[in-house]
C-alpha positions in Angstrom: -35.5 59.3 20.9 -38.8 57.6 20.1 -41.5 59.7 20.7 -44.5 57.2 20.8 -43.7 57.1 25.0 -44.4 60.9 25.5 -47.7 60.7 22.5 -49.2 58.2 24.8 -48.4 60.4 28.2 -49.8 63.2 26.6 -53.0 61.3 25.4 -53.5 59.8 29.3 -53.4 63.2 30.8 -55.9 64.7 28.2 -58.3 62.1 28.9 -57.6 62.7 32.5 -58.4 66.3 32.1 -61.6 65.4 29.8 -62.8 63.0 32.6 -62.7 65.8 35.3 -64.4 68.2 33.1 -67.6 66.1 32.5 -70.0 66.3 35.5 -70.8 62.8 37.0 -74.5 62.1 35.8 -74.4 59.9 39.3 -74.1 63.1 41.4 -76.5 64.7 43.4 -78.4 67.9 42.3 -79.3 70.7 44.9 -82.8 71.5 45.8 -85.1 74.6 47.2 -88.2 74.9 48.9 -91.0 76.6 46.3 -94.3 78.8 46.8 -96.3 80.8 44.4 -96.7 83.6 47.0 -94.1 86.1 48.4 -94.8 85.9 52.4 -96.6 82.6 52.3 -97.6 81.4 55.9 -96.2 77.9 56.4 -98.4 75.8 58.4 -97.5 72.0 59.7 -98.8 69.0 62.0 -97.6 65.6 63.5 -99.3 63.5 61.1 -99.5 59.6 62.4 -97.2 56.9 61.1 -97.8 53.4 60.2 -100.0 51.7 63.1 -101.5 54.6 64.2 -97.5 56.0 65.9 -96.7 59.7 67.1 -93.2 61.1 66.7 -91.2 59.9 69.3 -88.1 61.8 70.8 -85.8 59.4 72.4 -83.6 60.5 74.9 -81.6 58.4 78.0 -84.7 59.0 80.4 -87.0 57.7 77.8 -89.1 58.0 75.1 -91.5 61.4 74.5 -94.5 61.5 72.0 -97.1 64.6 72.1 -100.7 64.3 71.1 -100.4 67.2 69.0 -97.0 69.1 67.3 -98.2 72.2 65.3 -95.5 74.3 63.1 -95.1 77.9 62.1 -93.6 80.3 59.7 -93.2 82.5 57.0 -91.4 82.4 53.6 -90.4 85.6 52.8 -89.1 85.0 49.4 -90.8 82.7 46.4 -87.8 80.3 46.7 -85.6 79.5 49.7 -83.0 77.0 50.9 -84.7 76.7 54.4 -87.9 77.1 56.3 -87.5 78.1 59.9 -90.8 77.0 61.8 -91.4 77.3 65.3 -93.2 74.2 67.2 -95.8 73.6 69.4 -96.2 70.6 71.1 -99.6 69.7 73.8 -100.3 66.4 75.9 -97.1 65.5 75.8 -96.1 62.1 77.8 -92.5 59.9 78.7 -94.1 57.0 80.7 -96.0 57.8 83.4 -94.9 61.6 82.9 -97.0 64.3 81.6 -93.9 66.3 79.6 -94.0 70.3 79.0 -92.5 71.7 76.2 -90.7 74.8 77.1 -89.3 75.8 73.5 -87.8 79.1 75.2 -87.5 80.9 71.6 -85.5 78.0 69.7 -86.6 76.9 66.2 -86.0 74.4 63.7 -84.6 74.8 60.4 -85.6 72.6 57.4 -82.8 72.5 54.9 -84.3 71.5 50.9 -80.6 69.6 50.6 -80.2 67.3 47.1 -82.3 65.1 44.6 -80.1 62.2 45.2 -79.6 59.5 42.3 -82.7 57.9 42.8 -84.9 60.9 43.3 -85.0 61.1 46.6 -85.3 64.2 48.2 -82.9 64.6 50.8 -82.3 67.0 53.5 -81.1 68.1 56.9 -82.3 69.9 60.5 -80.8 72.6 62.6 -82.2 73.7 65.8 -81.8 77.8 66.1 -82.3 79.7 69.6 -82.4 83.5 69.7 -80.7 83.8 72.4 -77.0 81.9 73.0 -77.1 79.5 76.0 -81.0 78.4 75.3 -82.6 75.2 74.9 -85.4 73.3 74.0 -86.6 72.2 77.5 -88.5 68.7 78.1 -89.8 69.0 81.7 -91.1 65.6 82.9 -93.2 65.7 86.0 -95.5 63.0 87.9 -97.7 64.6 90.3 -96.9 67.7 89.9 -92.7 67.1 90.6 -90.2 67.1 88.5 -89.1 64.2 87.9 -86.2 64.9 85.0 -85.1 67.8 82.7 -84.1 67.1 79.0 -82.3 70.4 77.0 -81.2 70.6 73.6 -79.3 73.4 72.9 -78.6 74.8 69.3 -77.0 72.7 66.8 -76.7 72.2 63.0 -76.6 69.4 60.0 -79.1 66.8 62.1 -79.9 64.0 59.6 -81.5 62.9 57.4 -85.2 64.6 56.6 -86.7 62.9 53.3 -89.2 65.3 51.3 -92.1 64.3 49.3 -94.5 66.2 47.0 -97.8 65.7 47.4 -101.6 66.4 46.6 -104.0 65.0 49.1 -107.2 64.0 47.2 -109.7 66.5 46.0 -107.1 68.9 46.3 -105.1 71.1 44.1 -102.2 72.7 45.5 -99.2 70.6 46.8 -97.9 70.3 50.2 -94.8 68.2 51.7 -94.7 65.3 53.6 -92.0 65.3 55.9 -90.0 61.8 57.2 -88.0 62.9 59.8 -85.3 60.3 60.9 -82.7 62.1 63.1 -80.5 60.9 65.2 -77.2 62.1 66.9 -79.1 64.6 68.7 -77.3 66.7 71.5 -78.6 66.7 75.1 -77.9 67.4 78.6 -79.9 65.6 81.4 -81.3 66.9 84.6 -82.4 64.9 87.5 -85.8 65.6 89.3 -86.3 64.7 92.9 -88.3 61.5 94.4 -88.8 58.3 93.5 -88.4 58.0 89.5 -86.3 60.5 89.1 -83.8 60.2 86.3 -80.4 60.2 86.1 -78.6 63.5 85.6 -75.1 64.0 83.9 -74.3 67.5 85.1 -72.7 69.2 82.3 -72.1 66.3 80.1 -73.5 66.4 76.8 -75.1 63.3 75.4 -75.0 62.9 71.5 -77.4 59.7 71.5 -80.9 61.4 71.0 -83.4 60.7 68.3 -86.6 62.1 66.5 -88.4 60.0 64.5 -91.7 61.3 62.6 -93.8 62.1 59.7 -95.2 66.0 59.2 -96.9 68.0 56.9 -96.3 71.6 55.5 -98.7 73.4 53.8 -98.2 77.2 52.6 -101.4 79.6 53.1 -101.9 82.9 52.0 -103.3 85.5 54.3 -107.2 84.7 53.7 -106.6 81.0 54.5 -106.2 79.8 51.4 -103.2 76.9 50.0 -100.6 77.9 48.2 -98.5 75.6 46.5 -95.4 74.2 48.4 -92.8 72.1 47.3 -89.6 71.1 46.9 -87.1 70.7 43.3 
């Protein structure tokens, strides 16, 4: 029997073996939000995009931007792989509609996610209600009817949320700039009465909707003052 065959099978599956036990220098490394400051407040805002544009959330009745979206939070521990803020949106608008944001105790959750081959900070949204069967509720209205009802319920692994570390200028401490770019959001649609109303889809869930924006996050301490935030 020649035994060179068998040498050479053994020599493929040790390389095979060697090849699984070196870590791909193309993979992805995991990440975690990080403060200086046990309990550090976490403080955000809408911040304008290129040409002067709000975040818009796009849903089958239309398109919703808000003057002003403040978030909220805390970090309990130095390091974390998610911040849960609460939101606050005012002079909100879909067409002619003035919009109220009812966010009936739901939150959103920031995942840190992966440095990504290039560097690029990478991560992911859920939306978290308290209480099971609640939803962030868009109540458009003209004239004081309600012309159309937008809820998003709970859900998980919206993407993709790009991080950034940052220093504005004169300033010490770094923050995070926030690109959201979300889509596949879930939805059910409620029609209003009158003329403009939209269309409603009973209990049909719609998986089309969108947020597209640009935020900041800042950590304070109790007096006011920033406290480094970032992400690695």
């Amino acid at each position: 029997m020649n035994p060179k065959p068998l040498l050479l099978c053994l020599s493929v599956v040790a390389l095979g073996i060697t090849a699984l036990a070196v870590p791909s220098a193309a993979s992805a490394e995991a990440t975690m939000f990080h403060n200086e400051l046990k309990g550090t407040i976490i403080e955000g805002e809408q911040l304008k995009r290129a040409g002067g544009l709000l975040d818009e959330k796009k849903f089958n009745a239309g398109t919703i931007t808000c003057e002003s979206i403040t978030f909220s939070g805390t970090m309990a521990t130095e390091t974390t792989e998610t911040l849960t803020l609460s939101a606050q949106s005012k002079k909100c608008s879909m067409g002619a509609n003035t919009v109220e944001v009812l966010t009936n105790k739901c939150n959103y959750v920031f995942h840190s996610g992966e440095k990504d081959v290039k560097g690029n900070l990478e991560g992911n949204l859920d939306i978290e209600c308290q209480n099971a069967g609640e939803s962030i509720d868009y109540v458009a209205k003209m004239g004081g009817v309600t012309k159309c009802t937008i809820h998003v319920p709970a859900q998980q692994g919206l993407t993709s949320v790009t991080y950034t570390n940052e220093a504005a200028e004169g300033e010490e401490q770094r923050h995070l700039h926030v690109d959201v770019n979300v889509t596949g959001i879930n939805y059910k649609q409620t029609a209003g009465t009158g003329t403009g109303a939209c269309t409603g889809f009973g209990e049909e869930v719609k998986k089309d909707g969108s947020w597209t924006g640009t935020e900041l996050f800042r950590g304070i301490d109790g007096k006011g003052g920033h406290i480094a935030l970032w992400v690695e």
